[in-house]
TORFILO-296916 format. One record per atom (N, C-alpha, C): residue in three letters; y, z, x. Coordinates in steps of 0.05 Angstrom, whole numbers, plus 5000, padded with zeros to 4 digits. Example, Ala and Ser with C-alpha at 12.3 -4.5 7.8 and 13.67 -1.06 7.14 Angstrom:
// TORFILO-296916
Ala488651565264/Ala491051565246/Ala493451565264/Ser495551425257/Ser497951435273/Ser500151575258/
//
This chain:
// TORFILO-296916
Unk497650005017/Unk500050005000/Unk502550005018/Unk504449815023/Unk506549805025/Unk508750025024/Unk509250185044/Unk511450375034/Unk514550385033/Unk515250325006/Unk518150275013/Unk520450424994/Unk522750364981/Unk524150564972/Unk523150474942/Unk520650444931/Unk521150454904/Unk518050704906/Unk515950704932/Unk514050864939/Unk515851134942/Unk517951164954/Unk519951364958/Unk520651554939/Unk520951364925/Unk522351414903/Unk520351634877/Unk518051504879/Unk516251624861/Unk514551784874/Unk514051804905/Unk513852014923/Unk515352304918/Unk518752204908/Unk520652504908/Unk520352514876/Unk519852444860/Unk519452474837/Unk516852504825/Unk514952474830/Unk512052574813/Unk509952594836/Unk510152564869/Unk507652514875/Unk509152874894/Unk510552904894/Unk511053164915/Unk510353384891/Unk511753394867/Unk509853644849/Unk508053594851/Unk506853454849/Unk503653424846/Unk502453554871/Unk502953484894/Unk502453574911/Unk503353874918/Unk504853914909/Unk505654234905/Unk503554394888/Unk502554274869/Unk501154464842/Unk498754444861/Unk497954244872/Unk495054164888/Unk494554424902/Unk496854394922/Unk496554644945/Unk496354864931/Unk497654954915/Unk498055204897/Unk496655284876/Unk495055114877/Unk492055194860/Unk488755194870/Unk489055004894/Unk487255024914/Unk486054704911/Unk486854544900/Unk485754264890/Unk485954154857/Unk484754014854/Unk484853854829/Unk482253694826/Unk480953764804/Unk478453644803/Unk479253304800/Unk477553114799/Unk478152834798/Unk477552824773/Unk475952914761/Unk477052854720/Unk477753014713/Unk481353124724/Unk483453074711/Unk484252894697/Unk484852894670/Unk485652644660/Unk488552514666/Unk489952754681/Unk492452674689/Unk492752484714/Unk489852434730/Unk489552294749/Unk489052044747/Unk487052054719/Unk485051874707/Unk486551524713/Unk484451424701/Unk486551154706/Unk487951094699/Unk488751124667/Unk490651074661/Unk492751304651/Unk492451514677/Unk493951814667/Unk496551834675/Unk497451934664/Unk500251964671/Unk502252014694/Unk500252104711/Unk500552154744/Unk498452024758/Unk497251764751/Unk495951624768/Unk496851534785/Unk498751394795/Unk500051284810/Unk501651464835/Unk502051664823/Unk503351944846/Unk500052004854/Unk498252034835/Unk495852184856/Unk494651914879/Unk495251654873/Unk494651454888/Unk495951444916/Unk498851494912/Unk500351474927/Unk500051754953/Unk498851954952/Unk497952154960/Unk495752104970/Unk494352004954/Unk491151974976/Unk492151664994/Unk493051524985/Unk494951265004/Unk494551295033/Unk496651505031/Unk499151715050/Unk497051875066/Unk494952045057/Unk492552205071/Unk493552395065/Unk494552495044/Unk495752795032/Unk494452875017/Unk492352805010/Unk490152944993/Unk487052755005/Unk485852935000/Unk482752785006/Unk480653064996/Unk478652874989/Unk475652974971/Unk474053084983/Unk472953234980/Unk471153404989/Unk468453354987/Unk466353504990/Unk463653394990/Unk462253454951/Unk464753584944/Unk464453614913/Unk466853444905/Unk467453504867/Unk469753384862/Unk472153384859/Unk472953634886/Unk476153684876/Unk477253474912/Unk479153464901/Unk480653334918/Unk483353614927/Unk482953564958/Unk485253914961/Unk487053704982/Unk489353874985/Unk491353834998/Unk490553795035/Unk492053605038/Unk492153695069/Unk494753675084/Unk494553785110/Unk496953815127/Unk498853685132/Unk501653645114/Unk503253485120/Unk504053435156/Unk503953625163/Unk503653455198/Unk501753315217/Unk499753375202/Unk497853235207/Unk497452895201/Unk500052805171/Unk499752545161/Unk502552395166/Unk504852665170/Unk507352535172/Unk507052325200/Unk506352305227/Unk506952115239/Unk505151845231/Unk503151925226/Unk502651655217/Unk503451485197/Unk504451585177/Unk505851485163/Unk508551395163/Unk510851605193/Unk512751535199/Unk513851295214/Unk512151405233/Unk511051245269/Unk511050885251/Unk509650855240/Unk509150515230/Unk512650445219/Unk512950625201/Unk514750565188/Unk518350545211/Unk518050715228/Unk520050665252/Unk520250515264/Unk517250365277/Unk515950165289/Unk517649895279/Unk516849915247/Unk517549655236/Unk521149585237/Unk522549815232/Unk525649915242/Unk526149765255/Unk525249835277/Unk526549755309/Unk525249525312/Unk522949295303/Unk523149085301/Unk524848915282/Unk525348985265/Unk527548875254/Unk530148965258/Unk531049035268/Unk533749075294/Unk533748955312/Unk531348945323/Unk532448705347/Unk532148495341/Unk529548485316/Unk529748115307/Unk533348075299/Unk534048215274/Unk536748145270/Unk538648115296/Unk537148275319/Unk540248185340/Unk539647925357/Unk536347885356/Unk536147595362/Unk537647425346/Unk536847385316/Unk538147205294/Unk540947225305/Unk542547425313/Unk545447545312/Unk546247285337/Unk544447325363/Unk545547165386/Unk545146925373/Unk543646775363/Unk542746495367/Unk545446405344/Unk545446495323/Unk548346445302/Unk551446385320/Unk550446645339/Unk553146565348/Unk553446375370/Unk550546335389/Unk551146065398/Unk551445895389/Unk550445805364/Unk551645605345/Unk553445565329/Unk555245815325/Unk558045885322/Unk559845705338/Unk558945855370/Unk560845705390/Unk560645395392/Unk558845275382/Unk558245005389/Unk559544895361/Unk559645025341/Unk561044975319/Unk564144965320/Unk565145175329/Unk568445255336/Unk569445015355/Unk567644955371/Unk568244755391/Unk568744455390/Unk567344465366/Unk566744125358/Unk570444055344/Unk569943775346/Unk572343745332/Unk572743765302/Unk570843755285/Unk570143905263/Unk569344185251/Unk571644355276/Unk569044575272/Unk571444765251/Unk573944705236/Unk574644775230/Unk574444715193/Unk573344395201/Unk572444215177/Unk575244025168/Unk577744065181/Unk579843915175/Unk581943945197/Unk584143815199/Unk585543885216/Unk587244175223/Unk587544155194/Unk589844465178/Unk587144565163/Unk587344805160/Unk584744965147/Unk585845275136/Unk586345295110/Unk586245575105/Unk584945785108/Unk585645985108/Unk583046195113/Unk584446545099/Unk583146565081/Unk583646765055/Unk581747005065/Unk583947305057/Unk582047525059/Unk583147625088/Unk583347925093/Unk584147985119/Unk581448075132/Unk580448165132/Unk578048225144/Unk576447915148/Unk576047745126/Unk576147415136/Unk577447335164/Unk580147355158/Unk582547265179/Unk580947425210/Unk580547645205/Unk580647815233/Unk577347715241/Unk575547685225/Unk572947655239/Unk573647405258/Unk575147215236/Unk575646895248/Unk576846935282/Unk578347145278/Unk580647145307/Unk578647235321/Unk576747425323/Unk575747555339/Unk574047385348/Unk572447165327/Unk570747005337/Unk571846795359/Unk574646685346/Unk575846475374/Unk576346695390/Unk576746915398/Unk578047075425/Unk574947045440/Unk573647155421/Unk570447145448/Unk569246845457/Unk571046585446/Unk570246425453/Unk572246225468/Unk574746365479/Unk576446355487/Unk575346375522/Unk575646115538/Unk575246095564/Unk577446045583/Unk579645935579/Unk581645985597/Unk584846105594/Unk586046055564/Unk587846205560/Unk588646285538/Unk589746485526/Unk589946595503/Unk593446705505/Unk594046525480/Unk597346705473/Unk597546765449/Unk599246965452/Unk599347065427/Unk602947145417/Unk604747125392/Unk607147265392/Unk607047375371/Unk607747635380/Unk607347875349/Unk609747915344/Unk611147835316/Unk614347945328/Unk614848195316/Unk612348335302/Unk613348665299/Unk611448875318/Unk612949005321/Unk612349135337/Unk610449425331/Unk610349475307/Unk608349695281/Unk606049485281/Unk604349435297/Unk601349395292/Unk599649525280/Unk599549845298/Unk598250005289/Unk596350075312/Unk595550285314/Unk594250455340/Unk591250235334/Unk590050265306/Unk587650165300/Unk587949835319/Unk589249745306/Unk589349465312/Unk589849395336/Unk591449575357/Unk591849605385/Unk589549665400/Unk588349825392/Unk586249945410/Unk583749665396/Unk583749495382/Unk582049265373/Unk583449045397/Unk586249015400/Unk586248815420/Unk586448965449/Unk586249085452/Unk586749235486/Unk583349085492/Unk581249175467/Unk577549115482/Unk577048795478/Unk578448755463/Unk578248385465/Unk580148315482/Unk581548365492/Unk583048245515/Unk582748305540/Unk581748515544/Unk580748575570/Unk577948445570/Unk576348425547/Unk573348205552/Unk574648025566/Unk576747845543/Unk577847605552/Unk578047565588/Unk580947755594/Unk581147775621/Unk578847805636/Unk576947945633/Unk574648005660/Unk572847735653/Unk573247495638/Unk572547215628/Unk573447115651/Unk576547175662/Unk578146955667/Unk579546835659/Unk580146935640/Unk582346765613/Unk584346925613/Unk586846685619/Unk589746845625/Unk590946945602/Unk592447225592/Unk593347275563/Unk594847235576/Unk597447155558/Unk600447275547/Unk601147255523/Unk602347525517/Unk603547615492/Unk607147715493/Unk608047615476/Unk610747565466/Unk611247755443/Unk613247975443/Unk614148165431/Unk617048085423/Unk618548275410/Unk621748385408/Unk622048515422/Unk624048475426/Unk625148705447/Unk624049025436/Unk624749005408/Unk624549245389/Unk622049465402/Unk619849295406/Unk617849335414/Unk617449575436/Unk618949545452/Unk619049705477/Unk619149975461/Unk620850055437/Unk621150355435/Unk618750475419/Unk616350325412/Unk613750375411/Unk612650565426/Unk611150785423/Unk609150905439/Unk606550815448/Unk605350705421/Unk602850615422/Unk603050295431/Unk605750195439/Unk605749955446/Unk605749895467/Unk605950125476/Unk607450265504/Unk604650245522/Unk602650355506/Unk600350435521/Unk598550225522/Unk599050015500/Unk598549745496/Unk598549555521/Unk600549565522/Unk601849385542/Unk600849465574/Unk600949785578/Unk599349925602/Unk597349785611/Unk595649785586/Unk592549805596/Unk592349435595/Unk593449345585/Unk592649065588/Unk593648925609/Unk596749055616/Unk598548925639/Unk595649045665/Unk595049265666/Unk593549335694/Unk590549225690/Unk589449045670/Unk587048835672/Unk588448595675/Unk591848565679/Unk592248235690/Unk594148055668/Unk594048245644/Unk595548145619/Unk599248085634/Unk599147895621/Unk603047845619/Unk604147875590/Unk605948065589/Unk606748135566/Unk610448165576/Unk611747955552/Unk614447935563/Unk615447995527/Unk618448095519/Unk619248115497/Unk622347935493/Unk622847875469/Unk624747735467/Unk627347795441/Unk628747745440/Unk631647855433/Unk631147745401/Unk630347425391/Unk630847365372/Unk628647385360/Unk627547305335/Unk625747295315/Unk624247105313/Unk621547115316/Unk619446935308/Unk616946985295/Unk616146725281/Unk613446815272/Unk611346885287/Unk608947045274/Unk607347035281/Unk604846795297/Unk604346805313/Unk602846545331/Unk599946605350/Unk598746445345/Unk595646535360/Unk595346315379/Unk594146275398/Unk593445965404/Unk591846055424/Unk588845925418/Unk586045945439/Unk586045715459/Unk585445705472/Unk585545495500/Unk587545225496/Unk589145355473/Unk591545055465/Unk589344835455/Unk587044875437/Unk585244745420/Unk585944735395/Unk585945065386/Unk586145185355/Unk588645335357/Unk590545395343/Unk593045525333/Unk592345605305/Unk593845875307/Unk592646055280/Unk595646195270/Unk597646035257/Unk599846245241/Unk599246335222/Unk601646465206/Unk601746585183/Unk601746395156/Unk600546345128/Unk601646235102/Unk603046335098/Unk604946085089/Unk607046095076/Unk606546295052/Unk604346405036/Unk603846645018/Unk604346845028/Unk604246975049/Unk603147175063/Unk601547345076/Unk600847545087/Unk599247635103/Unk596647615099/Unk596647525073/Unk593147625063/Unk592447295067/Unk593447115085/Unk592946765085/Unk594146735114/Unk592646605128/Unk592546535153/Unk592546125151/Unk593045945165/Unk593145685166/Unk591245665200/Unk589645565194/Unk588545555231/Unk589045135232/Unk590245105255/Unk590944895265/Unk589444755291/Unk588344575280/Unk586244425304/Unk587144125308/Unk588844045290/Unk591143855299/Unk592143815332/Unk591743565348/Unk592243635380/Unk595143625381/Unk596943455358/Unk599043425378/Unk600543725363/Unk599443825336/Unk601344015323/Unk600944315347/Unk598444285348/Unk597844465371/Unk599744555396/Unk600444295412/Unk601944135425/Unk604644325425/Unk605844215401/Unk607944345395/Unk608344655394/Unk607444655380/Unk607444975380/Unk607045155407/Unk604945075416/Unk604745135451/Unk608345125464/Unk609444835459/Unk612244815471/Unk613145005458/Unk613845085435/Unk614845305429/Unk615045575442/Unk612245655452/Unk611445855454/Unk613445935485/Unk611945665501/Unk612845675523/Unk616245645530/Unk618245545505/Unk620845585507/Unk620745805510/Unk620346025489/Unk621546285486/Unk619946455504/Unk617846405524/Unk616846485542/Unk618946585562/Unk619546285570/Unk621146285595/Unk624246455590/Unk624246435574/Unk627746675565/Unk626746925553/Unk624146995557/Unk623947315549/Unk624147555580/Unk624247695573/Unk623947985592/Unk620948025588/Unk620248075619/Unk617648235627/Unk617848535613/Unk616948525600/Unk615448845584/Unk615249055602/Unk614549005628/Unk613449305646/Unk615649235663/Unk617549115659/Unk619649185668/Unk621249475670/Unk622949575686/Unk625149795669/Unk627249795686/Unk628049595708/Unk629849655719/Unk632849635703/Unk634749845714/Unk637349795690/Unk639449625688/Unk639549385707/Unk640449165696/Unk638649035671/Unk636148935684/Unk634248875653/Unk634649015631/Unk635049295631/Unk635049475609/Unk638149405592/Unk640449445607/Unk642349315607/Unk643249155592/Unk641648895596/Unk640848605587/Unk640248705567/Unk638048745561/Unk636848735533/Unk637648865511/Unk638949145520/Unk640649255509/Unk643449085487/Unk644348895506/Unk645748745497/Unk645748525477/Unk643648405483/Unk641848245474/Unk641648355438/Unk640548595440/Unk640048695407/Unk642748725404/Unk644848825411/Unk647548875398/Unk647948585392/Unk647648375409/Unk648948155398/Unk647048025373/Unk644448065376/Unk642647955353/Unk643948205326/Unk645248395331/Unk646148595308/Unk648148545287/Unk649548405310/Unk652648345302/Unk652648045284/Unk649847915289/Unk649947515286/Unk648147685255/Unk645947905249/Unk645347935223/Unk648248035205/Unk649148135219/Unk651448415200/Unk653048105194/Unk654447905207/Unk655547665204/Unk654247565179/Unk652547485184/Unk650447305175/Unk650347515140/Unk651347735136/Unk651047835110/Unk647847905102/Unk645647955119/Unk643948035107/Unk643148305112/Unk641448365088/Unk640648635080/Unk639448785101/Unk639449025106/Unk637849195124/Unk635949115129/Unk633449135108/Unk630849045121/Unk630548775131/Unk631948635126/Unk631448335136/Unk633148375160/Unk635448455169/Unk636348555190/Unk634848725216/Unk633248925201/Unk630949015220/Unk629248865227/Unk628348685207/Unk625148605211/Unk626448345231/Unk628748205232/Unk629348085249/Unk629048145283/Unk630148395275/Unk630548495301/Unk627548605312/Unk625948635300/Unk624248775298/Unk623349085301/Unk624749225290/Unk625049455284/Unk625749655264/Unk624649835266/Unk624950035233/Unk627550005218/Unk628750035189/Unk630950045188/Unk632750245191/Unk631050425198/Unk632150725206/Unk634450615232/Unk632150535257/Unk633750545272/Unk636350255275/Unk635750135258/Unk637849875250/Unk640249975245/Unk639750115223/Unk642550255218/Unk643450375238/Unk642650555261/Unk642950585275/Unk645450395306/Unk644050225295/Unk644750035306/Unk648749905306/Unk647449895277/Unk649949845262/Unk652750145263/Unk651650385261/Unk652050605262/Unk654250605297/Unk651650545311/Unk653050565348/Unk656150295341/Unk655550025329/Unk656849925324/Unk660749895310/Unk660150115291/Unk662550195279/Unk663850375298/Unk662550525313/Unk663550735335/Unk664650565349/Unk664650405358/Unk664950195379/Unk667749975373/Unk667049915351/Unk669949885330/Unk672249985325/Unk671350305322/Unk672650505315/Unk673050455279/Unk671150395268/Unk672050345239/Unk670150465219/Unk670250495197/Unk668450725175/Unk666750605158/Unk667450265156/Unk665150125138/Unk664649925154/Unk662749785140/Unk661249565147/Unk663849315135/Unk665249365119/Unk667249175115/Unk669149155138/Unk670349345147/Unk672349455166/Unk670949265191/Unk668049345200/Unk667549215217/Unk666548955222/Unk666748875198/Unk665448485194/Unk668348475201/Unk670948485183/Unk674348445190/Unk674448485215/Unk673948685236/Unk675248775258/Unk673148445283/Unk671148495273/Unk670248225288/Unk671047965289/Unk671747865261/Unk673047695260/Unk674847615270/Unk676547875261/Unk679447835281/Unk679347845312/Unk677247985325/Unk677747805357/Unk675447635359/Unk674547535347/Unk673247275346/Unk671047345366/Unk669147575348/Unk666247605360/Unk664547485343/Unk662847355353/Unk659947215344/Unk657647295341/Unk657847455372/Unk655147555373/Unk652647375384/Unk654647115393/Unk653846805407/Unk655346815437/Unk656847065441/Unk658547015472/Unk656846925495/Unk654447075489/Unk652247005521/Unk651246695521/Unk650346565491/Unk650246375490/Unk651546135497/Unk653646145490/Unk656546015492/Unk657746105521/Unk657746305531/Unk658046265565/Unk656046185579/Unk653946145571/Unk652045975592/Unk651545705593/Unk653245635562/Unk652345255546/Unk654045165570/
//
C-alpha cells in the first residue's frame, strides 16, 4: 500500500484509536466485526497491519506492536523517496534553465521585438533570470533612491555573481541617493567587488540593459508592467542614453568637497528649475529624487537664501535677478 497524505490522514483519524484501544485492551480478536470486511474500521485495521503495527498471533487476536520497532521502516522509505525527488526536481531545475539560456539568447527569445511583461514577482523572476545570464555587462539607472534594504540586499548577491562572472556593472543614481543609508552600504559592497556606481543631478527613468542585447524599462501603466526590448537599434539607443548621462554623473564613493560642493549645487539648481517650473512637491522630490520632507527642505534652505517668507516672494525675487537655475549650463554652452 502506498503511503501518502490521504493514508495519513486516516492513520490520524481512525487507525491510531484503534491502535490505542488494541494496546489498551491487550489485542482484538479478528471476528471483530468492526474489522470484518466490510466493518467500519476495516481500512484503519488494514492500514496497521500494512505499517507492521499490529500482527497475529499463533491464536486469533491480533496485539499491538512496538511503534519503534516499525517507525523506521516505514519512515526510512518514505525519506528515501524525499530526497530523490529533490534532486530529481533540481536536475529538472538545471536542464530548464539551460534551456532557458538558449531560449533568452535566441533572437526570438522574447517572442517579439517589444514584449510586455505583467505582475511584479513576474517582472523580478524575468530580471533575475537575464542578470544570471548576463556575460559581459550589465547597466542599470534607478532614479529613486528608496529601493528598500530587501531589494538591495537582492542586488548586492546578483551583482556580485555577475562581477565574480566578469561582467562589468554600472549603476546610475540621483544625487538624492547619497543621503541613503542602506544605499550607502549598497554601493560599499558592490563598489569593493569592482561595481561603478556614479549619481546624477537630473531625472530619469528607470533602465535595465543585459550585454546591450535586451533592455527592460518601465510601462507606460506603471510599476506593476515592465516593456523588455530586444529591438537592436532601440537597444542601441537607449545604451547612448545611458552612456550620455554616464559621462556627466559623479562617482558615488566619491566625497571629496569640491565634488560634494558640485553636487550640492547641482540639486539647488535642479530646485530652483522645479519651484520655476510651478510643480507640486512630490513631483519636485521625486524629480530630484528624494523624500518630500527633505525637498521642502530644500526649498526651506532656499527662501533663507533669498531672505523671503513665501514661495511667491521667492519665484518674484528670482525672476528679478534673472535666475534659472540653467547658470552652469549656460556658462559651459
Amino acid at each position: 500500500m502506498p503511503l501518502g497524505p490521504d493514508e495519513r490522514n486516516l492513520f490520524d483519524k481512525q487507525a491510531t484509536p484503534l491502535y490505542e484501544e488494541i494496546v489498551a485492551s491487550g489485542g482484538i480478536d479478528a471476528s471483530d466485526a468492526r474489522i470484518a470486511k466490510d466493518g467500519e474500521l476495516r481500512a484503519a485495521f488494514e492500514l496497521l497491519a500494512e505499517v507492521g503495527l499490529v500482527a497475529k498471533g499463533d491464536d486469533t487476536i491480533w496485539r499491538a506492536v512496538d511503534p519503534a520497532a516499525v517507525q523506521a521502516r516505514v519512515v526510512a522509505p518514505l525519506g528515501q523517496q524525499g530526497a530523490e525527488l529533490i534532486a530529481e526536481s533540481a536536475h529538472w531545475a538545471q536542464s530548464f534553465n539551460a534551456l532557458s539560456q538558449t531560449w533568452r539568447r535566441s533572437p526570438s527569445a522574447v517572442g517579439a521585438p517589444f514584449t510586455e511583461i505583467r505582475g511584479l514577482a513576474s517582472i523580478n523572476d524575468y530580471l533575475m533570470a537575464l542578470a544570471g545570464d548576463t556575460r559581459e555587462e550589465l547597466l542599470t539607472a534607478q532614479p529613486q533612491y528608496r529601493r528598500g534594504i530587501k531589494r538591495l540586499t537582492q542586488a548586492i548577491a546578483h551583482e556580485v555573481d555577475a562581477l565574480e562572472r566578469g561582467v562589468r556593472v554600472r549603476t546610475l543614481y540621483q544625487h538624492g541617493a547619497r543621503r541613503g543609508a542602506d544605499t550607502r552600504r549598497y554601493v560599499a559592497a558592490v563598489t569593493a567587488a569592482g561595481a561603478e556606481v556614479r549619481t546624477l543631478d537630473e531625472f530619469f527613468n528607470r533602465l535595465l540593459v543585459f550585454d546591450r542585447r535586451v533592455a527592460v524599462i518601465p510601462s507606460h501603466e506603471g510599476t506593476d508592467a515592465a516593456m523588455v526590448i530586444s529591438e537592436k537599434s532601440t537597444v542601441a539607443y537607449l545604451v547612448d542614453m545611458f552612456e550620455r548621462h554616464w559621462e556627466r554623473a559623479r562617482p558615488f564613493t566619491s566625497s571629496e568637497t569640491s565634488l560634494m560642493r558640485d553636487i550640492a549645487a547641482e540639486q539647488r539648481a535642479m530646485t530652483i528649475r522645479m519651484l520655476l517650473e510651478g510643480r507640486a512637491d512630490p513631483a519636485g522630490a521625486k524629480r530630484l529624487g528624494v523624500s518630500p520632507r527633505t525637498y521642502a527642505a530644500y526649498v526651506a534652505d532656499l527662501k533663507s537664501e533669498f531672505e523671503v517668507e513665501t514661495r511667491f516672494q521667492l519665484g518674484y525675487e528670482m525672476g528679478k535677478r534673472g535666475i534659472s537655475g540653467r547658470e552652469a549650463d549656460e556658462s559651459s554652452a
